[in-house]
Backbone as CSV, one residue per row, in Angstrom:
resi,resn,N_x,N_y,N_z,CA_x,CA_y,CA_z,C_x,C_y,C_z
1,UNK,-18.741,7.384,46.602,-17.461,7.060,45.944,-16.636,8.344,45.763
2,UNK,-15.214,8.337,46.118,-14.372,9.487,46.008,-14.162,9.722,44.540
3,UNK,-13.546,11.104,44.070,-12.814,11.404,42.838,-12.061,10.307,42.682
4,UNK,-10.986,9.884,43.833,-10.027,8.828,43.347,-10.399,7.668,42.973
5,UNK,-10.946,7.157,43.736,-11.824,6.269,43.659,-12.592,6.296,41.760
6,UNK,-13.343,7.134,41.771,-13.519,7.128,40.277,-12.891,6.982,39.302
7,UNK,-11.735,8.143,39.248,-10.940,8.092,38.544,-10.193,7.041,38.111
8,UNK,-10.104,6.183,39.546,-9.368,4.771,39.392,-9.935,4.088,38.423
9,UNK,-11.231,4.007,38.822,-11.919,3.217,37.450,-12.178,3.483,36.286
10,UNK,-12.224,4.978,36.340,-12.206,5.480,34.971,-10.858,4.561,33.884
11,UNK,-9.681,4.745,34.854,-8.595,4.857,34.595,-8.098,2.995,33.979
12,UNK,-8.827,2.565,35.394,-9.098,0.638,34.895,-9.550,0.015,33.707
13,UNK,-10.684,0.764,33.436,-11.634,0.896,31.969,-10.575,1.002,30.994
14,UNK,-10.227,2.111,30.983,-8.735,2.439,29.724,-8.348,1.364,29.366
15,UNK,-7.639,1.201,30.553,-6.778,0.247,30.978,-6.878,-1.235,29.633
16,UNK,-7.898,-1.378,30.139,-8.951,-2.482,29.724,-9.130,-2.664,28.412
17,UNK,-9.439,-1.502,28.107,-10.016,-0.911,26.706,-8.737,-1.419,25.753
18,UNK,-7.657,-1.069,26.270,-6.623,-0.964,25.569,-5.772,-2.124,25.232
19,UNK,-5.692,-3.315,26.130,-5.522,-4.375,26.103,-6.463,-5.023,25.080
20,UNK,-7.562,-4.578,25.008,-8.695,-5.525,24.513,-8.134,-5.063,22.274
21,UNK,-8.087,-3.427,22.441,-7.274,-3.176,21.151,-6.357,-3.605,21.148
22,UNK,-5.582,-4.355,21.771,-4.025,-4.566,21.446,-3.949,-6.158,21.140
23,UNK,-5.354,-6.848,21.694,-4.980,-8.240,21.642,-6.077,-8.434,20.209
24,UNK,-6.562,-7.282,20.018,-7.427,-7.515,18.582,-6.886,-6.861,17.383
25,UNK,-5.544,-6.391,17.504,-4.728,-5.471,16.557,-4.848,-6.352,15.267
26,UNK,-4.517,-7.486,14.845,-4.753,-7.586,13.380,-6.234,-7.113,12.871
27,UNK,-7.036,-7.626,13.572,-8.600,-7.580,13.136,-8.655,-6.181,12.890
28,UNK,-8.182,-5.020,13.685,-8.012,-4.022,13.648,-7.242,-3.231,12.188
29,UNK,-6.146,-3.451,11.821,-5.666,-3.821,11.330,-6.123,-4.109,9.175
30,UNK,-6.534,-5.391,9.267,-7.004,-6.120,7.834,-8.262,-6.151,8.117
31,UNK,-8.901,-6.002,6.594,-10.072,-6.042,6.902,-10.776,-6.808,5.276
32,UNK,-10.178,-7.685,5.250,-10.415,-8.760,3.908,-11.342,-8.811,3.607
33,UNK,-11.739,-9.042,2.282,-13.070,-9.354,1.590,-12.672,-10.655,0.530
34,UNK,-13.469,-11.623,0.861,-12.375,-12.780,0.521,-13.625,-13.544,-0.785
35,UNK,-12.504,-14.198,-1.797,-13.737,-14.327,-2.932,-15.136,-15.387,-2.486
36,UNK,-16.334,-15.533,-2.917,-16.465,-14.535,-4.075,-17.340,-13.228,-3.864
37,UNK,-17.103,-12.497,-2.417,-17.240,-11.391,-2.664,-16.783,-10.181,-4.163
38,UNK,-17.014,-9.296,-4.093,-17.081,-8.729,-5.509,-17.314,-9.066,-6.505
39,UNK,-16.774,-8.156,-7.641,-17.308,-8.190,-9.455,-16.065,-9.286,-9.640
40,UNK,-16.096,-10.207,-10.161,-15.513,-11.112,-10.911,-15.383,-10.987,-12.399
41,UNK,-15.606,-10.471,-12.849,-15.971,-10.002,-14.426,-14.911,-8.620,-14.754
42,UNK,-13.779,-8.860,-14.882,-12.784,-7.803,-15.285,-13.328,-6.795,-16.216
43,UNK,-13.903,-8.222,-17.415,-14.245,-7.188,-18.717,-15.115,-6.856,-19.026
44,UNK,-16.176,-6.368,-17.579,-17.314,-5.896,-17.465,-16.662,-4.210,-17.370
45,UNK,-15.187,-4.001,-17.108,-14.805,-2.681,-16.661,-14.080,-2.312,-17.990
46,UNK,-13.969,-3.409,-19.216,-13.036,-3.355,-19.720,-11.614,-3.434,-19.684
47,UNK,-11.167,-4.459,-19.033,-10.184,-4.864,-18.339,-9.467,-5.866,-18.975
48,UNK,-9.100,-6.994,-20.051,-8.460,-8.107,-20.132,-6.928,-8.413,-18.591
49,UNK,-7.611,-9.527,-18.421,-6.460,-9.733,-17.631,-5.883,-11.864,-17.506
50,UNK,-5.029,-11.591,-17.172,-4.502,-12.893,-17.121,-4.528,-13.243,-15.340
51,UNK,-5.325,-14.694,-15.117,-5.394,-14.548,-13.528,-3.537,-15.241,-13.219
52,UNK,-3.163,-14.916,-12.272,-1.770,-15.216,-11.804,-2.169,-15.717,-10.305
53,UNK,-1.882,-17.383,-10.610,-1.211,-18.084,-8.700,0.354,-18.254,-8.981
54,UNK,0.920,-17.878,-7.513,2.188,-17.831,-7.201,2.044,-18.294,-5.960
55,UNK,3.417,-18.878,-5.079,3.984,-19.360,-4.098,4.141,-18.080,-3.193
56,UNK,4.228,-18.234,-1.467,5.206,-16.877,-0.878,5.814,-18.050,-0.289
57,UNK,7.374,-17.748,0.128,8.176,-18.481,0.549,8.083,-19.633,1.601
58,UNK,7.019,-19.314,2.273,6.145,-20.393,3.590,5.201,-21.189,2.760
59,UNK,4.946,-21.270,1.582,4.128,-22.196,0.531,2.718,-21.107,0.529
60,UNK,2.721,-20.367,1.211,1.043,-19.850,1.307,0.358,-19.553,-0.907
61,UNK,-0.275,-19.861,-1.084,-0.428,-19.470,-2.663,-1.415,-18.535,-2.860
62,UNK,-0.615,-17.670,-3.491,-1.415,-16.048,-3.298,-2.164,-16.337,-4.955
63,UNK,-2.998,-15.194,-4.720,-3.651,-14.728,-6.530,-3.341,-13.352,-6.728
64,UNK,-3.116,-13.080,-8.514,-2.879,-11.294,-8.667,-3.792,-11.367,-10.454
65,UNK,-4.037,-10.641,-10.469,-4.010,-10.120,-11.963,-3.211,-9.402,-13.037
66,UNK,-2.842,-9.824,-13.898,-1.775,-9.460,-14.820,-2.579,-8.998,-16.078
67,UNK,-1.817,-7.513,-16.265,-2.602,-6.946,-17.047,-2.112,-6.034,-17.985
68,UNK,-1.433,-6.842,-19.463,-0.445,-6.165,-20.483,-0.499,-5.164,-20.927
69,UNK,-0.197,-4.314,-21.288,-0.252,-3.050,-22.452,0.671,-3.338,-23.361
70,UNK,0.199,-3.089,-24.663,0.833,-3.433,-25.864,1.923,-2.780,-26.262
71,UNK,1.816,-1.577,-25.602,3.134,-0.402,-25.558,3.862,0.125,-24.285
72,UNK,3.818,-1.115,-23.697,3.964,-0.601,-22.417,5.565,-0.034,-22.435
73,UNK,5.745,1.170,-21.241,6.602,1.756,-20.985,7.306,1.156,-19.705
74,UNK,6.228,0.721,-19.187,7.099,0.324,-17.996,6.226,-0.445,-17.216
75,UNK,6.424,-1.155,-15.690,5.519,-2.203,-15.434,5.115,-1.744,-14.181
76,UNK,3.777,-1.562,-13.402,3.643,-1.040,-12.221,3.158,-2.048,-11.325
77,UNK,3.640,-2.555,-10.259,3.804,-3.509,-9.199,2.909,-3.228,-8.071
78,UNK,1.619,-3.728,-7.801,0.623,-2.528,-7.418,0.333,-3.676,-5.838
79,UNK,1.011,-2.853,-4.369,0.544,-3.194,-3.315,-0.856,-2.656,-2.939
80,UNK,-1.362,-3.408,-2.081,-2.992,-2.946,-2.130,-2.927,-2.462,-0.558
81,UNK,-4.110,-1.962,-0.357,-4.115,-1.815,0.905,-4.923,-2.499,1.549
82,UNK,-5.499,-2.188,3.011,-5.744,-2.595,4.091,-7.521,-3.453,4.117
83,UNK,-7.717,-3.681,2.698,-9.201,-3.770,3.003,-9.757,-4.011,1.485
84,UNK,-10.869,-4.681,1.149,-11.693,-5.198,-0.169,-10.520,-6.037,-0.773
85,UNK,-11.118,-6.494,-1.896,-9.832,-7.320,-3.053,-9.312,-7.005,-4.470
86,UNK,-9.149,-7.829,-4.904,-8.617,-7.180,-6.743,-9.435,-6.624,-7.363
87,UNK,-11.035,-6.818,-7.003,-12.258,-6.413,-7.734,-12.675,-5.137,-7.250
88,UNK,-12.378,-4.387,-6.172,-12.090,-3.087,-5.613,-11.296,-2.338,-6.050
89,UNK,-10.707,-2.779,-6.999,-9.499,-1.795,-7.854,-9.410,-1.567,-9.454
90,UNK,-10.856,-2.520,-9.803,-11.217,-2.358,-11.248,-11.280,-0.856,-11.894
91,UNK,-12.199,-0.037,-11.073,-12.174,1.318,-11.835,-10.771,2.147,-12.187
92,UNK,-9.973,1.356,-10.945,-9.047,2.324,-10.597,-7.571,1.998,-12.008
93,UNK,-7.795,0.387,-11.707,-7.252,0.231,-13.381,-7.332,0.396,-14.382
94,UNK,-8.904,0.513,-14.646,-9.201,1.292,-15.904,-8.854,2.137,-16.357
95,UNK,-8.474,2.973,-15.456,-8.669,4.594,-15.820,-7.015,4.812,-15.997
96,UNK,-5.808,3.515,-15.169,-4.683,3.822,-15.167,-4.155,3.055,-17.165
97,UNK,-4.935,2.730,-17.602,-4.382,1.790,-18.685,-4.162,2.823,-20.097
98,UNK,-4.421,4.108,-19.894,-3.868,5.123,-20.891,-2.474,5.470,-20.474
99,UNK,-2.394,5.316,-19.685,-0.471,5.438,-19.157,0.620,4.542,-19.332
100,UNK,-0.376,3.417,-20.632,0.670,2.411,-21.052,1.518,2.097,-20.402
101,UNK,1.061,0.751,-19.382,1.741,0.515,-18.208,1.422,-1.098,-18.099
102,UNK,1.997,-1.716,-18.005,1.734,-3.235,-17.634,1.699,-3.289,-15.981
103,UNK,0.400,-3.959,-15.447,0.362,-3.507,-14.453,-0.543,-5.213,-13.543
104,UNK,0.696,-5.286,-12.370,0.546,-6.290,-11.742,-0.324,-6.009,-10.259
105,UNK,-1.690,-7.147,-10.212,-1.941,-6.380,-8.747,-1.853,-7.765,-8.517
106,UNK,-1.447,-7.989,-6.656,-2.175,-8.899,-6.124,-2.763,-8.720,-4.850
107,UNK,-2.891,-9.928,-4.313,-3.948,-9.449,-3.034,-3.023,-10.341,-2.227
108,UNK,-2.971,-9.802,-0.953,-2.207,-10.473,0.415,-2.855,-11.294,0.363
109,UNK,-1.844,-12.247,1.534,-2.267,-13.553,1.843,-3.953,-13.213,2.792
110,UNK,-5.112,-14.002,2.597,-6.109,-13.684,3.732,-7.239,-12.680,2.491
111,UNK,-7.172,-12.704,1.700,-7.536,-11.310,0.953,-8.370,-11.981,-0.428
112,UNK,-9.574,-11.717,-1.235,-9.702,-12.253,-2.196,-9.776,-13.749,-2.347
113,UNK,-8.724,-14.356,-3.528,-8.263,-15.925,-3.491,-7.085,-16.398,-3.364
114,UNK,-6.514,-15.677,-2.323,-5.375,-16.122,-2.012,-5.354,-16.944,-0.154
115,UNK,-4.825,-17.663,-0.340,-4.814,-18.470,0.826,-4.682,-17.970,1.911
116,UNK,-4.391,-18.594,3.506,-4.312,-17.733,4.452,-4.605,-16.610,5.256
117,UNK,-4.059,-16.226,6.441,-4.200,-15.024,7.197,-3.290,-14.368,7.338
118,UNK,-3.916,-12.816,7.348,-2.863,-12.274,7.076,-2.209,-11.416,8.446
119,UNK,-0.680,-11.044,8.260,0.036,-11.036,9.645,1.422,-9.914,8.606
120,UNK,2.006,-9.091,9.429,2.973,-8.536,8.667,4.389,-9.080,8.248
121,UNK,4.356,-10.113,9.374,5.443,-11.154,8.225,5.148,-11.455,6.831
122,UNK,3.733,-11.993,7.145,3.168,-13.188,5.983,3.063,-12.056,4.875
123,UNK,2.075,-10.681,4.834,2.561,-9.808,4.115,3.428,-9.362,3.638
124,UNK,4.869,-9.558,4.269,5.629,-9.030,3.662,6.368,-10.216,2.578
125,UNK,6.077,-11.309,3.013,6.718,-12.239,2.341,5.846,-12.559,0.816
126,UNK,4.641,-11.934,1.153,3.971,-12.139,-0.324,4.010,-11.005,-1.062
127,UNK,4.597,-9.956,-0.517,5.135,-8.700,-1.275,6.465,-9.183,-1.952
128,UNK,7.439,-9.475,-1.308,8.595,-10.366,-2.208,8.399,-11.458,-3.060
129,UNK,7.561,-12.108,-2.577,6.896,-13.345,-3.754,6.132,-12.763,-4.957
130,UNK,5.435,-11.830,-5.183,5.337,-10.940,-6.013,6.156,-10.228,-6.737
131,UNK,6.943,-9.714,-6.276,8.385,-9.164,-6.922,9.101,-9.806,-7.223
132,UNK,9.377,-11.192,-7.132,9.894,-12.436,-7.614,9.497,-12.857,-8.567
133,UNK,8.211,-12.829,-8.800,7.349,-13.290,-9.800,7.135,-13.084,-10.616
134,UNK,7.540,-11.607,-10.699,7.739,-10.855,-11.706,8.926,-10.690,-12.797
135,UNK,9.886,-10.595,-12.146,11.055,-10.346,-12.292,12.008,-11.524,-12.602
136,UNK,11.365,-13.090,-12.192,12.269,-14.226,-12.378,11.069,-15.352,-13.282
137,UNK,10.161,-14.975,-13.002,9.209,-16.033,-13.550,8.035,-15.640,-15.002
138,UNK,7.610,-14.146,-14.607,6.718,-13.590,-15.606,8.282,-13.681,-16.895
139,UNK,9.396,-12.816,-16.414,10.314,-12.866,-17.505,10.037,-12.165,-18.109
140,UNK,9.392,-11.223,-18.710,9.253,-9.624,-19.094,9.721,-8.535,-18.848
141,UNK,10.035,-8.516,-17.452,9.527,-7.459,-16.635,11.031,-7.078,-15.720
142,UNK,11.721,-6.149,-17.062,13.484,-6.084,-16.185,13.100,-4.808,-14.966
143,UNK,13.956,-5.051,-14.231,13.860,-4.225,-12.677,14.074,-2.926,-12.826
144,UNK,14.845,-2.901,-14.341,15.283,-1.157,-14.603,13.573,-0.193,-15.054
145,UNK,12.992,-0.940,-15.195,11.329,-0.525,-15.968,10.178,-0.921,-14.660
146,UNK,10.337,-0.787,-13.739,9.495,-1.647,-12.432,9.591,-0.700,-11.334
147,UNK,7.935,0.029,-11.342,7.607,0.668,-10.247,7.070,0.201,-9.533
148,UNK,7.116,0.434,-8.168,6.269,0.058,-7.029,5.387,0.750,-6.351
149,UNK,4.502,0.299,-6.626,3.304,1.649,-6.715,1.905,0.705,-5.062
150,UNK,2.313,1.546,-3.933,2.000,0.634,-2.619,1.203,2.439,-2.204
151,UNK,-0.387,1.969,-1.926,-1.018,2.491,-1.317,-1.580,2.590,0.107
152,UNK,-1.795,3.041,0.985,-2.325,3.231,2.393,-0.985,1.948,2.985
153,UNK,-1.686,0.884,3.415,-0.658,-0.332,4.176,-0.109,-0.718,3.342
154,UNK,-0.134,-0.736,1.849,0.525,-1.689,0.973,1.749,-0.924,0.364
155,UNK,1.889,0.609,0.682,3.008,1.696,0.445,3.685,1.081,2.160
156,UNK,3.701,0.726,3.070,4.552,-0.145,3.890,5.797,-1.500,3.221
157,UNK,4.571,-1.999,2.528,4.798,-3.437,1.487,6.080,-2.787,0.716
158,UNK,5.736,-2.052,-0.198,6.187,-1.352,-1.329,8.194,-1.010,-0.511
159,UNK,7.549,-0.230,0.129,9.109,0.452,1.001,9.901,-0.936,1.576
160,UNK,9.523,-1.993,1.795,10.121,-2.959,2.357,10.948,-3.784,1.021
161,UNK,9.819,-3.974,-0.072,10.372,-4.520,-1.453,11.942,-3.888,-1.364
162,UNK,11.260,-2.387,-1.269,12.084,-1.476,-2.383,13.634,-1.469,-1.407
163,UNK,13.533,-2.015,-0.266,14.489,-1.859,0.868,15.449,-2.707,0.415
164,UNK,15.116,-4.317,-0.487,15.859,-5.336,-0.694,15.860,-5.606,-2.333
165,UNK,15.642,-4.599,-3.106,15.489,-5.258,-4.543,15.242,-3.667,-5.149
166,UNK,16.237,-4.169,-6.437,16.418,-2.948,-7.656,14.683,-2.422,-8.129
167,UNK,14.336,-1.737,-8.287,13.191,-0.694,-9.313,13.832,0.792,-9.585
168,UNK,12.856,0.866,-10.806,13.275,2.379,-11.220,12.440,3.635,-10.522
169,UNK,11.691,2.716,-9.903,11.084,4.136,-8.826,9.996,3.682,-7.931
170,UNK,9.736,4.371,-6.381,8.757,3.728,-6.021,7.621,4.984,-5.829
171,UNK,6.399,4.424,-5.607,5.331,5.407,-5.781,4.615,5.122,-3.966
172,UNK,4.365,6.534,-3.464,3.637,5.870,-2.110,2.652,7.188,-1.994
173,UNK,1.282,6.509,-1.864,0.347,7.236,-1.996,-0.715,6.891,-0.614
174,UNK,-0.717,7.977,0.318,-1.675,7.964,1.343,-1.107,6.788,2.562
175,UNK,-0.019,7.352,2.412,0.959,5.733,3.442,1.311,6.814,4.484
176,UNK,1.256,6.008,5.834,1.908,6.076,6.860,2.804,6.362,7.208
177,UNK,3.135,6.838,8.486,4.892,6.423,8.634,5.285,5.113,9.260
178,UNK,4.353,4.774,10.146,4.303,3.551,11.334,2.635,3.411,11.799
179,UNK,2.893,2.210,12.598,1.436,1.995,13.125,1.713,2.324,14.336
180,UNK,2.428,2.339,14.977,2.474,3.170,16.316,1.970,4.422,15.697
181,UNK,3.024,5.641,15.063,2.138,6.804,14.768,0.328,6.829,14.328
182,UNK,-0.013,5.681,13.986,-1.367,5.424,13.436,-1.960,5.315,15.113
183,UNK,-1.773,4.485,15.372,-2.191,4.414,16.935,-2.709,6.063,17.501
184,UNK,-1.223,6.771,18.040,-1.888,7.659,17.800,-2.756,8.488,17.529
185,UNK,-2.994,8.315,15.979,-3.758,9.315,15.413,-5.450,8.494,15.802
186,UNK,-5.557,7.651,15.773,-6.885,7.017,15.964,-7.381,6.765,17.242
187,UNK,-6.564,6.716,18.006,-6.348,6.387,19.571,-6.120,7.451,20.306
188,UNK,-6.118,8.962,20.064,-5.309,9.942,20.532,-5.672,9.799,22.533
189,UNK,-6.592,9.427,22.753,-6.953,9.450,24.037,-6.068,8.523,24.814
190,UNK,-5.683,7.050,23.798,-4.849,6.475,24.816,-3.922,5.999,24.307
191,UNK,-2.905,6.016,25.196,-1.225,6.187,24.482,-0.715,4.442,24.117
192,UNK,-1.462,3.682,23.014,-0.678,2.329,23.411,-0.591,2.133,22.063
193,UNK,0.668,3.226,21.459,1.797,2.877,20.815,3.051,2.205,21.374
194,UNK,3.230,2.502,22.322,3.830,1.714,23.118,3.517,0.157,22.995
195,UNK,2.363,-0.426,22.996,2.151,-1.712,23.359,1.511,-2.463,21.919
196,UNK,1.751,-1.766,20.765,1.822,-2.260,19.461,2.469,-3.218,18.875
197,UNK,1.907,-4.253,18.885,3.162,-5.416,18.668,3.368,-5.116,17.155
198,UNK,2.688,-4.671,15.748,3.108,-4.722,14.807,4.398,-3.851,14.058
199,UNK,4.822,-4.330,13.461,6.409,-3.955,12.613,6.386,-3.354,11.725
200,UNK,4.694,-2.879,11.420,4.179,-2.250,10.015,4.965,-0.631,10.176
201,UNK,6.782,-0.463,9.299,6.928,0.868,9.428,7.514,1.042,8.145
202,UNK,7.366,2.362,7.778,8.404,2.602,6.564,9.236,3.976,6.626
203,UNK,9.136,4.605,7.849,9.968,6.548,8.092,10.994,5.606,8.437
204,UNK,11.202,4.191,8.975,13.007,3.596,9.415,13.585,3.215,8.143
205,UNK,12.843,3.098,6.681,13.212,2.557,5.888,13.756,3.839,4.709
206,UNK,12.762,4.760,4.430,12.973,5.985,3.361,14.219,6.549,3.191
207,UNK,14.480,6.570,4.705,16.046,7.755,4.433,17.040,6.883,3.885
208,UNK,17.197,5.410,3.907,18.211,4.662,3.182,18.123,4.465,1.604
209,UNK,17.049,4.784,1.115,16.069,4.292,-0.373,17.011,5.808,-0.821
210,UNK,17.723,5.063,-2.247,18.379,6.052,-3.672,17.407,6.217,-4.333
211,UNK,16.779,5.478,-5.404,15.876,5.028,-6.282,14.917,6.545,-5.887
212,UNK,14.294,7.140,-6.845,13.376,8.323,-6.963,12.170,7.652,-6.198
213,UNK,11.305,8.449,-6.051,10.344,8.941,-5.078,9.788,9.287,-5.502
214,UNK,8.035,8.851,-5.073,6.884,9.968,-5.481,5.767,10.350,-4.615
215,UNK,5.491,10.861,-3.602,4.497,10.624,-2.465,3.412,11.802,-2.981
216,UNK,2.068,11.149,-2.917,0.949,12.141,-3.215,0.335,11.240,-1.943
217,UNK,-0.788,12.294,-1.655,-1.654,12.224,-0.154,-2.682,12.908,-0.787
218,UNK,-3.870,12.686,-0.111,-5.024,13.500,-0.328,-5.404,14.392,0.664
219,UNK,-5.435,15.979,0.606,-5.192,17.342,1.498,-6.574,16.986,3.188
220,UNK,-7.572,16.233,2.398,-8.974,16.155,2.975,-8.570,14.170,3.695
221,UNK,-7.533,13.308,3.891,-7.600,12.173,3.878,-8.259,12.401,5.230
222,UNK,-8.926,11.409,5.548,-9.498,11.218,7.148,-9.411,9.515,7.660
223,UNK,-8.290,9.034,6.947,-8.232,8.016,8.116,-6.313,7.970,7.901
224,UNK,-5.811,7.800,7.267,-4.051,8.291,7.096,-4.073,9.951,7.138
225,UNK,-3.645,10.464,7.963,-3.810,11.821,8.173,-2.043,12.541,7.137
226,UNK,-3.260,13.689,6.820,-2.083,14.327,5.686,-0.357,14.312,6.415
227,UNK,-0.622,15.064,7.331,0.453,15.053,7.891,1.563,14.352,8.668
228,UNK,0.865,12.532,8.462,1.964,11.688,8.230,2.688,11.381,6.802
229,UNK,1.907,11.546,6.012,2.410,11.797,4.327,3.767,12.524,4.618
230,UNK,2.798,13.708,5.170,4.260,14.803,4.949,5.151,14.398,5.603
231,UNK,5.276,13.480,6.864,6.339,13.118,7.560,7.036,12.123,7.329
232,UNK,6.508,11.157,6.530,6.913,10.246,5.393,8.011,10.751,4.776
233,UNK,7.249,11.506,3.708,8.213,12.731,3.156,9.533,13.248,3.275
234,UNK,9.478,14.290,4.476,9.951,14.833,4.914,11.903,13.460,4.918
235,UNK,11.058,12.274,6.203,12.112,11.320,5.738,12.966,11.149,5.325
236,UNK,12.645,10.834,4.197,13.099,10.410,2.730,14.037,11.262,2.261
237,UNK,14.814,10.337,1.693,16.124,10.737,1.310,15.583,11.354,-0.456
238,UNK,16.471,12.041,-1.550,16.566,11.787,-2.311,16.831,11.571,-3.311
239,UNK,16.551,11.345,-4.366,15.111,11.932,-5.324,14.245,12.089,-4.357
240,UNK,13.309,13.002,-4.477,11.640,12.553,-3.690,11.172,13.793,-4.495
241,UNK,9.802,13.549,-4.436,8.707,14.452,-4.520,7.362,14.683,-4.138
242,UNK,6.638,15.473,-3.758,5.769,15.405,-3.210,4.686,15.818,-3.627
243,UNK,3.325,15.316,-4.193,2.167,15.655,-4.778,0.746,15.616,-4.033
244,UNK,0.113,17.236,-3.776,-0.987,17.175,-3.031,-2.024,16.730,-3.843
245,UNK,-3.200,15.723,-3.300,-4.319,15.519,-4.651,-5.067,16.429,-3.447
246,UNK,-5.285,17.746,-4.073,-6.185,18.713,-2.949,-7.833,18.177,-3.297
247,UNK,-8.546,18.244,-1.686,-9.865,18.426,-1.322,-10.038,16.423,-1.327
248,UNK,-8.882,15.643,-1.732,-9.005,14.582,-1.787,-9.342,13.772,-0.241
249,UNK,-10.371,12.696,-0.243,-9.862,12.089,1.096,-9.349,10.620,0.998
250,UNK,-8.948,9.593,1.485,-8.447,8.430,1.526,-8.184,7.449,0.384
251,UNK,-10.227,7.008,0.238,-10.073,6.382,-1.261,-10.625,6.867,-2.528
252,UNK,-10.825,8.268,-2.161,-11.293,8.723,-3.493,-10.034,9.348,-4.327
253,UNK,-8.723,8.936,-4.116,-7.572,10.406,-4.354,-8.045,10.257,-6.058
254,UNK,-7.682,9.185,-7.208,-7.817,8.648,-8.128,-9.088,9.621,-8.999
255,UNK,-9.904,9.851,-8.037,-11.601,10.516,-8.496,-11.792,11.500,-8.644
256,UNK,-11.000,11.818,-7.423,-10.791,13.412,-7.021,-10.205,14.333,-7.497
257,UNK,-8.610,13.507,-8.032,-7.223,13.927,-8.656,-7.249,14.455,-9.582
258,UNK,-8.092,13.137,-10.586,-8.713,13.643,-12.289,-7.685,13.373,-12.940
259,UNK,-7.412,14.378,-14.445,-6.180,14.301,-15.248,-5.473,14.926,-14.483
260,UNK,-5.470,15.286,-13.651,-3.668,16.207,-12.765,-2.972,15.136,-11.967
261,UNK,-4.243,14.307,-11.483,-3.241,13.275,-10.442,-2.382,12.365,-11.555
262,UNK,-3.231,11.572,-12.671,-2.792,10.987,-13.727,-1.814,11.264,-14.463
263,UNK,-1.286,12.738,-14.347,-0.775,13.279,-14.865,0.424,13.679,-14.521
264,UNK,0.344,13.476,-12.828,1.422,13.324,-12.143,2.487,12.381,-12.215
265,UNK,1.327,10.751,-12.317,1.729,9.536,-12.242,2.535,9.511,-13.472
266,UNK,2.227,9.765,-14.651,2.641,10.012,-15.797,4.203,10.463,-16.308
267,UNK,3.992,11.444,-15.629,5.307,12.290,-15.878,6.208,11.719,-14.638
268,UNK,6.393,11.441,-13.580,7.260,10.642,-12.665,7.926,9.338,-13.124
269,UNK,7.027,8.917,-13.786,7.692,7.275,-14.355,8.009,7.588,-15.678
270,UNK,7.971,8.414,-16.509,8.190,9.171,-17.503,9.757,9.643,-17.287
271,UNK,10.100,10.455,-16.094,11.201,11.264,-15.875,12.203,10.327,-15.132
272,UNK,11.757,9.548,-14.415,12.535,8.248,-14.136,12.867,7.541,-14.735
273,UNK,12.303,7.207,-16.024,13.120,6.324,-16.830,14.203,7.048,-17.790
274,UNK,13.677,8.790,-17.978,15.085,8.777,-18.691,16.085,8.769,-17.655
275,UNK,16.083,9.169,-16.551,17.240,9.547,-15.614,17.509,8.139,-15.814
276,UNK,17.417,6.885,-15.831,18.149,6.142,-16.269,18.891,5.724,-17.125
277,UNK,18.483,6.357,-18.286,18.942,6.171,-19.484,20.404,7.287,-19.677
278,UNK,20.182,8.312,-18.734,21.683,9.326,-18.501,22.900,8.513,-18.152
């Protein structure tokens, strides 16, 4: 067999390879843990919460947890990311409930106990059904006091909200710029950003966004690479700001961060609400 000859097939294989990722891109993609996987027991973490079903505009009926503070300052609107469910984010609430924050999570359609599969339409439409829900139905919760606080894929979610509806600030932590650029970074051997059918972007959305800004990344992330953060960033119009959680990687930023990351979170939604009040 010749070089060419090889190569050809080397080259067929790719070929192959790549089609086979492209026609498995959601699976790729979501990676749900659907109930009753996990802890079910909130107030095993110390948690009180109120369970919340809501509608997304195609009827799909999502689930979230609603979770008051008695002094709350303001309300945090919490997109999830790419993988586990509401019970994967227990510690992480715990530890956020000294920041006197009323704080809404839910889980995409496909995810936990919420109905369906999930697709970046259907995501995005249960990111607005959430922000709806809040804002027209919970009835608490005015838009001038309402962060959007969207991690890894769900800081996609977050930037899309924030594209069509008032908040006093959005928060994007360990987010992307695009899934083509993700492609890329995971794929570096073969180029099929090009042949990405998904719409998952938010660097087309940032530079239009007024509303303040807060992007932290973790220096050590190894699957959102730092330096789409920064290009995120970079983006963005602003207000913006930018917070390293150093030696952090993906899902530990929260662990890693300590009182400085908390402390970050703190003072951003802190300094955003007076700039409203100017």
């Amino acid at each position: 067999m010749s070089v060419l000859q090889t190569a050809g097939g080397v080259l067929a294989l790719l070929l192959l390879y790549a089609v086979f990722l492209v026609a498995c891109e959601d699976r790729i993609i979501y990676h749900p843990h659907k109930y009753p996987e996990g802890i079910w027991n909130p107030s095993s973490f110390g948690v009180q919460v109120e369970d919340v079903f809501f509608q997304a505009k195609d009827g799909i009926r999502l689930h979230g947890w609603y979770i008051p503070s008695a002094n709350a300052k303001a309300t945090l609107l919490w997109f999830h990311g790419n993988a586990g469910n509401l019970t994967h984010r227990l510690d992480n609430i715990q530890r956020l409930q000294p920041l006197n924050l009323n704080i809404f999570i839910f889980v995409f359609r496909g995810f936990g106990n919420s109905e369906g599969i999930p697709s970046v339409a259907g995501i995005y439409l249960d990111s607005q059904a959430a922000y709806d829900f809040l804002i027209q139905e919970k009835n608490v919760v005015p838009a001038e006091s309402l962060f959007l606080f969207g991690r890894s894929l769900g800081g996609i979610c977050a930037v899309q909200v924030a594209s069509n509806n008032e908040a006093a600030g959005l928060i994007l932590e360990s987010v992307f710029t695009s899934a083509r650029d993700m492609a890329g970074k995971v794929f570096p051997v073969l180029p099929i950003g090009w042949a990405i059918r998904s719409k998952l972007s938010a660097i087309d959305k940032v530079p239009d966004l007024k509303l303040p800004k807060l992007f932290l990344h973790g220096t050590k992330d190894e699957i959102v690479p730092y330096k789409l953060g920064r290009k995120l960033y970079s983006a963005a119009s602003k207000p913006k700001e930018f917070y390293d959680i150093e030696g952090a990687g993906h899902n530990d930023t929260y662990e890693v961060g300590g009182r400085e990351y908390f402390s970050a979170l703190n003072r951003f939604i802190t300094q955003s609400l007076r700039a409203k009040l100017k």
